[in-house]
N, C-alpha and C positions, 0 to 999 in steps of 0.2 A: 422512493427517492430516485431521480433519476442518476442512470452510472456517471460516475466519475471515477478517474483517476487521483490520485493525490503524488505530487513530486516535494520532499523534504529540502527546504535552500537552509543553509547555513554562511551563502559568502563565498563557499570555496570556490574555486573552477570545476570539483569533480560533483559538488551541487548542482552548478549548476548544465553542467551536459548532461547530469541526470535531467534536470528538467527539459531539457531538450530531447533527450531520449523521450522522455513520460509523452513532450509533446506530440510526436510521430505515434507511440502508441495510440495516445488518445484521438488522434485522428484517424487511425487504423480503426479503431473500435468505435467512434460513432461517442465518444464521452465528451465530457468535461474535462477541463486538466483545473483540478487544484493545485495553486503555490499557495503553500505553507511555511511559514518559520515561526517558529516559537521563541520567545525570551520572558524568562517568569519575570523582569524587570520593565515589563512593558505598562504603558499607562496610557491613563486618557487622556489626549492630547485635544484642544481646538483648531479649528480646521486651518484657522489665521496664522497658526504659529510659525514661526521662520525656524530655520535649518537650527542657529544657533540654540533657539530653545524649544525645542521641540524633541524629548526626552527621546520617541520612538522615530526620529528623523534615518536615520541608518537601518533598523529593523526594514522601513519602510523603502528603502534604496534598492537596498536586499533583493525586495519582491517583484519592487516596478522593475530591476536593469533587466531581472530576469524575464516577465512579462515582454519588456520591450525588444526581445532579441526574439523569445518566442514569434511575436507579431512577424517579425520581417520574412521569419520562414514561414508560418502557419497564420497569414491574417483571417483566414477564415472561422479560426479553433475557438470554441467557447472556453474562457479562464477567466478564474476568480481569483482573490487574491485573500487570504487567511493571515493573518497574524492575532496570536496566539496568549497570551499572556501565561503561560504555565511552561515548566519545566520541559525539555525536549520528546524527552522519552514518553511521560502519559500524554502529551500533547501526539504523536506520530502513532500512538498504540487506540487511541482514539480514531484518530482519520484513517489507520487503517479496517476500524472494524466498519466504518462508512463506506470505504473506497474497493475497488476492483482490483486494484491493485497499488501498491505502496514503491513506491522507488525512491530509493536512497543514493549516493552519492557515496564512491570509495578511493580513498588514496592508492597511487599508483604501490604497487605492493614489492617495492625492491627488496635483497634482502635482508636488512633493517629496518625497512618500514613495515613490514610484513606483521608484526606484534602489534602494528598498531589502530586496529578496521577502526574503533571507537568505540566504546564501552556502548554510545548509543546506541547505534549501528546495530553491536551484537546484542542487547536487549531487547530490542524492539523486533528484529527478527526472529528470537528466541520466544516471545508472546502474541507477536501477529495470529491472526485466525486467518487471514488471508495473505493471499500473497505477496512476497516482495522481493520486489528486484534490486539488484544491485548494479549499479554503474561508476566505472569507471572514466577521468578526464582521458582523453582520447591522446595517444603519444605523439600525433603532429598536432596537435594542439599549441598554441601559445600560452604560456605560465598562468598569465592574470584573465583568460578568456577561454569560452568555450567555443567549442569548434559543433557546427551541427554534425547529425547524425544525419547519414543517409536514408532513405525511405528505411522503412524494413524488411519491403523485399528486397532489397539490393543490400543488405547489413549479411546473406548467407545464409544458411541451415540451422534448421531448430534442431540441439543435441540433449539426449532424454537418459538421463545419467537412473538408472535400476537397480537394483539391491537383491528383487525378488524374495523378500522376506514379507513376504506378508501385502493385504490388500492397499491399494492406495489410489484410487480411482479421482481424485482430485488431481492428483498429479501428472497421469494418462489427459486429463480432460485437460486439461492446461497445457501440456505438450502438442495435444494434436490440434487443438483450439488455435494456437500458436501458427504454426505449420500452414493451416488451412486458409488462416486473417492472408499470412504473407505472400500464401500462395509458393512455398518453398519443400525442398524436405525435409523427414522428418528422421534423426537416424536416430536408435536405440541401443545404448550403450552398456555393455553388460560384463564388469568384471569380477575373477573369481578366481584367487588366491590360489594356489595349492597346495595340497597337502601334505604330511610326512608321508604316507605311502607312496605319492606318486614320485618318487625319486629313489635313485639306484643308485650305485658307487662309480656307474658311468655317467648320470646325469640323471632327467629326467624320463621313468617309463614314458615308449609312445603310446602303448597300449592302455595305460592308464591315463596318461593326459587326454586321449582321445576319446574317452569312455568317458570322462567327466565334461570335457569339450561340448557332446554328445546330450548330455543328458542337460547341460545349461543352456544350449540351441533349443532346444525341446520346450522347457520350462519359460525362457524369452518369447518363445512363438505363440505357446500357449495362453499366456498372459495377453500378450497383446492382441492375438485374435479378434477379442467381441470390440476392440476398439480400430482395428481395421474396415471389418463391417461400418460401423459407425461413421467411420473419415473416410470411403471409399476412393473419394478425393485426391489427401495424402501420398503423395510418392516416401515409401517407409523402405528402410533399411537397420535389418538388424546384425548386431556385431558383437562377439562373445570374445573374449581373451581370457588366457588364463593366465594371471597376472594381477601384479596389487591395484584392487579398484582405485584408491587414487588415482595414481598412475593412468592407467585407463582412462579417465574420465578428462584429467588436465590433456592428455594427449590429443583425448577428441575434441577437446573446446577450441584447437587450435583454427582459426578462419572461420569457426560458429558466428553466427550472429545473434545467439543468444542459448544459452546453456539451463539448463531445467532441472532441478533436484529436490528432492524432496526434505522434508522434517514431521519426523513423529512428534505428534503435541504428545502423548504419552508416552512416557520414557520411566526408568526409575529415579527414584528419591535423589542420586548422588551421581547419579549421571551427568553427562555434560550435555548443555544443552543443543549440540551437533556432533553428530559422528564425524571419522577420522576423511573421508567423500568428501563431505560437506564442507572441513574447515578445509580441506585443501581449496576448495574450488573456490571458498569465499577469497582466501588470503592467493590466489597462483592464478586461476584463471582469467585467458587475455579479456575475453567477450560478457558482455554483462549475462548474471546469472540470478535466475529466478529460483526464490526460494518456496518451496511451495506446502503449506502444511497439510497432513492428512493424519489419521489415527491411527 
């Protein structure tokens, strides 16, 4: 199958600058850009049918406004147009085990809105095999309209949010992959809580924070080693805090032009399906953020 992208419209505004995001990817990468909407109450229509009765006349509105805005930027881009007759969710979990990559659409995340990504949203990036992005409607944006994105080299810095718990080499290839397309850098973001030992009744040992400082430099550089070799490319920088990795990570998304984190498909039984990284970044950060699964 040749690559494609796949972008999920639902109508919104933050739909569809995803799609306009997906679009500049897909042109970065040489794909197809899939528009998708699904609606299980979709039917077969004849081709003659007028607005009035033509059951999937909106479905279908949906797809083209968004195709036709895509065109104006990207007349060049190969796009197809998917409507879907099935539920959202197996519908977007399907095109993503097809596509390269998955881009979804996020409400601006004030803080009320913030509870409320989309049940889809977070389903479909909790079973994705592959990647998905998240985007946001752009804040000078106008309400009913999407604003384009700017290339992706001019969107800023690929930031590469690390845990270092463990292997996850999907993640590394998707961040420097990233980096490399845009021709940007790549910085490596690395936080780490502290401990009860390392605090005294004056504050924080320095000698302690600096010996743990020390040894998550170490553990950062060494990771990412065999994949500097690999992106020799890459202008990398790496950056260690000690400090609550949320914190850390939303800090660095700030002027990103796109944000990189991970998800373990294996987790336990009663876990949730993101850690505490993750759900900040999905619901706080400004810059669209790829979610990326690995084992």
């Amino acid at each position: 199958m040749d690559p494609v992208i796949t972008a999920g419209l639902d109508g919104s505004p933050e739909s569809r600058s995803a799609a306009l995001w997906a679009a500049g990817e897909a042109q970065l990468r040489g794909c197809t850009l899939r528009l998708l909407h699904a609606w299980v109450l979709l039917s077969p229509s004849k081709q003659e049918d007028t607005a009035g009765a033509d059951q999937n006349y909106w479905a279908r509105r949906i797809v083209d406004d968004a195709q036709e805005e895509i065109r104006r930027h990207y007349p060049d881009l190969p796009v197809c147009e998917d409507l879907v007759a099935a539920d959202p969710g197996p519908a977007l979990l399907a095109a993503a085990a097809e596509s390269d990559v998955l881009v979804l659409g996020s409400r601006g995340m004030a803080p009320v809105a913030a509870y409320f990504l989309g049940d889809t949203g977070l389903h479909v990036m909790a079973q994705a095999g592959s990647p998905v992005v998240l985007v946001r409607a752009r804040d000078d944006a106008v309400e009913d309209t999407a604003k384009p994105w700017p290339p992706p080299s001019a969107q800023g810095d690929v930031v590469l949010a690390l845990s270092l718990h463990g292997p996850c080499d999907p993640l590394f290839e998707f961040a420097f992959d990233e980096a490399a397309r845009r021709g940007v850098p790549l910085r490596a973001v690395h936080g780490r809580s502290l401990p009860v030992q390392a605090y005294a009744p004056w504050g924080i040992d320095p000698d302690v924070g600096e010996e743990l400082a020390a040894d998550a430099r170490k553990e950062l550089h060494d990771a990412l080693r065999p994949w500097r070799a690999k992106f020799p490319g890459v202008d990398l920088t790496e950056t260690v805090h000690l400090a609550s990795p949320a914190r850390v990570v939303l800090r660095a998304s700030g002027g990103a032009g796109l944000l990189v984190a991970g998800r373990r498909q294996k987790r336990p039984a009663l876990a949730p399906p993101f850690g505490p990284v993750l759900q900040a970044a999905l619901h706080h950060a400004p810059c669209p953020v790829a979610v990326v699964p690995h084992e």
